[in-house]
N, CA and C of each residue as an Amber inpcrd file, in Angstrom:
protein
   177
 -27.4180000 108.1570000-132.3940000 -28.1500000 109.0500000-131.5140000
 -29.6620000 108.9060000-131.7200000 -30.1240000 108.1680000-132.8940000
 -31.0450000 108.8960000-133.5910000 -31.8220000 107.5640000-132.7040000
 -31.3370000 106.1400000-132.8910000 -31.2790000 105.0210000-132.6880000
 -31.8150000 105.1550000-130.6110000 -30.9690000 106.0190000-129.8980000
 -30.9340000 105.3160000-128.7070000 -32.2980000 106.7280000-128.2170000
 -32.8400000 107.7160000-129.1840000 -34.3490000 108.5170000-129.0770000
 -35.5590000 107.6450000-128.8980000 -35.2140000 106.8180000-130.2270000
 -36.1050000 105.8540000-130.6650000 -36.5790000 104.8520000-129.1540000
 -35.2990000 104.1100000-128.3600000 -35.2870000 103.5720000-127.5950000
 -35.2310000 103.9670000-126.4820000 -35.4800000 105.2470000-125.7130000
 -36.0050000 105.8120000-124.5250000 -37.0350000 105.9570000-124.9580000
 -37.8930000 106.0590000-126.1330000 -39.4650000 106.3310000-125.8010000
 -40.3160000 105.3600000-126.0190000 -39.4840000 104.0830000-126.6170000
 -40.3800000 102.8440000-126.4750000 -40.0970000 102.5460000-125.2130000
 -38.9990000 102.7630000-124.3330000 -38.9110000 102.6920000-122.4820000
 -40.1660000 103.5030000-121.5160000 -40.3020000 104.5770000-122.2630000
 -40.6670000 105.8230000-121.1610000 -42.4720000 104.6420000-121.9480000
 -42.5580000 104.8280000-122.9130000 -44.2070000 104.4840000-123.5030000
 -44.4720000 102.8300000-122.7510000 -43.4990000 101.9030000-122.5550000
 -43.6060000 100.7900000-121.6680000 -43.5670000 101.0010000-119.9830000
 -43.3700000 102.2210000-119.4980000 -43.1030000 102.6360000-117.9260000
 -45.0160000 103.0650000-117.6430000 -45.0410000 103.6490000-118.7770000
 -46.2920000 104.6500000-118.5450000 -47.6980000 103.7180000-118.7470000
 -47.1440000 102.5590000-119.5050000 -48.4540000 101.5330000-119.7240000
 -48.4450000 100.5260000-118.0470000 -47.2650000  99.9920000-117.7520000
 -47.0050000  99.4410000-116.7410000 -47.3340000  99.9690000-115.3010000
 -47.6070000 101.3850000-115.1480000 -47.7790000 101.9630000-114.2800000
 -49.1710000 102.1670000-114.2850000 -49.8880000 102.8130000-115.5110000
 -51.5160000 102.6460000-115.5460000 -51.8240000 101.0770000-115.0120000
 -51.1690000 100.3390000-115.5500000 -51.7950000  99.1270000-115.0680000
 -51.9820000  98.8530000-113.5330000 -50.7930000  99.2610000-113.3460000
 -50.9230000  98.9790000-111.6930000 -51.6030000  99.7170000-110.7710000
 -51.8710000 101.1610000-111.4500000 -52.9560000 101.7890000-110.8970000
 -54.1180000 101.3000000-111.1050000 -54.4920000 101.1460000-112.0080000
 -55.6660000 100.2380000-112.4210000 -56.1160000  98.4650000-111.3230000
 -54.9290000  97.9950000-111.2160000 -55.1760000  96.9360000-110.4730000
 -55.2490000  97.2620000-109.0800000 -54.6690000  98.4260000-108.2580000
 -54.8990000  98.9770000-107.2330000 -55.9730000  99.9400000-107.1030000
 -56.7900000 100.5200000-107.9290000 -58.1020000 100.8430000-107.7920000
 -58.9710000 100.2430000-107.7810000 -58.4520000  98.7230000-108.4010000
 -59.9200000  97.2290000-108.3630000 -59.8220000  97.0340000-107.4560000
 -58.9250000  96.5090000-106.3710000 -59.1890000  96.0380000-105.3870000
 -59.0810000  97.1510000-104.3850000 -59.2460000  98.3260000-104.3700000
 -59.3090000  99.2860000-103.3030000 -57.9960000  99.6090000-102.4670000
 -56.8920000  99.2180000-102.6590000 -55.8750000  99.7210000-101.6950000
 -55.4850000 101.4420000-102.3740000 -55.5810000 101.8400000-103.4720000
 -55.2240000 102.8960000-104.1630000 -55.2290000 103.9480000-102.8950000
 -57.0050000 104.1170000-102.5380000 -57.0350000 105.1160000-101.4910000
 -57.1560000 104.2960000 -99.9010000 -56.7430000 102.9060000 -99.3940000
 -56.6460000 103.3320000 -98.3740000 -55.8880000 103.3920000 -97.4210000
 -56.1300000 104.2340000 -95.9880000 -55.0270000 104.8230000 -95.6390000
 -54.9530000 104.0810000 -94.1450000 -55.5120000 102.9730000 -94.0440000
 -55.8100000 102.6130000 -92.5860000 -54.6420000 100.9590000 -92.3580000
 -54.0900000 102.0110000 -92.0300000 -52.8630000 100.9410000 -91.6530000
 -52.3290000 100.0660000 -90.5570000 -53.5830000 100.4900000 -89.7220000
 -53.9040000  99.7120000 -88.5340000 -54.3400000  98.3590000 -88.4100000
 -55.3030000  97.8910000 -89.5220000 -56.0480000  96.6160000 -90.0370000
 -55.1060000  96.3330000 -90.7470000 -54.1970000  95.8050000 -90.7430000
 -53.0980000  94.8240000 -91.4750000 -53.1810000  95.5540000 -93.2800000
 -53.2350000  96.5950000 -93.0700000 -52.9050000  97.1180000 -94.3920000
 -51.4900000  97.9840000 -94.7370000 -50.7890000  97.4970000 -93.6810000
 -48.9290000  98.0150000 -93.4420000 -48.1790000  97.1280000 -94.9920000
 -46.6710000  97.3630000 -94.7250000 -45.8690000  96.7680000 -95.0860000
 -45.5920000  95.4250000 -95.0440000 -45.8660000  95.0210000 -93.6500000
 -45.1820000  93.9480000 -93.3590000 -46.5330000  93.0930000 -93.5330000
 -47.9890000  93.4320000 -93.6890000 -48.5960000  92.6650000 -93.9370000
 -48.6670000  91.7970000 -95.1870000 -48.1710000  92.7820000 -96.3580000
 -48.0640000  92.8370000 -97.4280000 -47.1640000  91.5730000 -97.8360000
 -45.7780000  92.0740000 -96.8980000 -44.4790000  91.2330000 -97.0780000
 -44.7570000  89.7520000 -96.8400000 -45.7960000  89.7480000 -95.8740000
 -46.0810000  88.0180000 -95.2620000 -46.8320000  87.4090000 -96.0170000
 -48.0050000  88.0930000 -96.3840000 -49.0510000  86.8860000 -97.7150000
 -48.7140000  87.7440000 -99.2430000 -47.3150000  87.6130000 -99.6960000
 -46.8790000  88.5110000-100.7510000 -47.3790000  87.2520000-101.7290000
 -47.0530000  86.0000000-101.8160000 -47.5200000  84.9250000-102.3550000
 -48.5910000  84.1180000-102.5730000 -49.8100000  85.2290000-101.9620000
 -50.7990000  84.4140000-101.8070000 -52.1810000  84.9820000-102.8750000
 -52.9960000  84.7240000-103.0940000 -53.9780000  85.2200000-103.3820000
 -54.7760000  86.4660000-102.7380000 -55.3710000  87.4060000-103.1550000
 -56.4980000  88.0080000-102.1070000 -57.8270000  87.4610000-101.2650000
 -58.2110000  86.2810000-101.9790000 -59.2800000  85.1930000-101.6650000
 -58.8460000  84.3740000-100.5040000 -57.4730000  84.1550000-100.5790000
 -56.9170000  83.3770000 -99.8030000 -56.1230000  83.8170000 -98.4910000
 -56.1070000  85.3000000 -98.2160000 -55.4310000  86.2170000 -97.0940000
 -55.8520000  85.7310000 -96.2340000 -55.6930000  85.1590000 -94.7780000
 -56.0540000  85.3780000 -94.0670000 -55.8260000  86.2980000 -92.9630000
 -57.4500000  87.3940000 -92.6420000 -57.0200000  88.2700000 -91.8880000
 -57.2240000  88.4170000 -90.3700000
């Protein structure tokens, strides 16, 4: 029992670093706040240059 404590909070302490990060990488490049989803900032824009660079998007 004591064993699988130990190992949900090295889970929950790896969720919570992984998630700052990605907030962090979505506040560098500005999508965090925006909300304009009209300029190819949807889903499906996302889905189409998912492989690409940001340098390299073309918009």
């Amino acid at each position: 029992m004591r064993r699988m404590k130990i190992s949900l909070l090295i889970l929950l302490v790896f969720i919570l670093q992984a998630s700052n990060a990605l907030r962090g990488a979505l506040v560098r490049t500005g999508r965090a706040t925006s909300k304009n989803w009209e300029d190819n900032e949807g889903m499906y824009y996302y889905m189409e240059n998912i492989g690409q660079k940001p340098h390299q998007v073309i918009c």
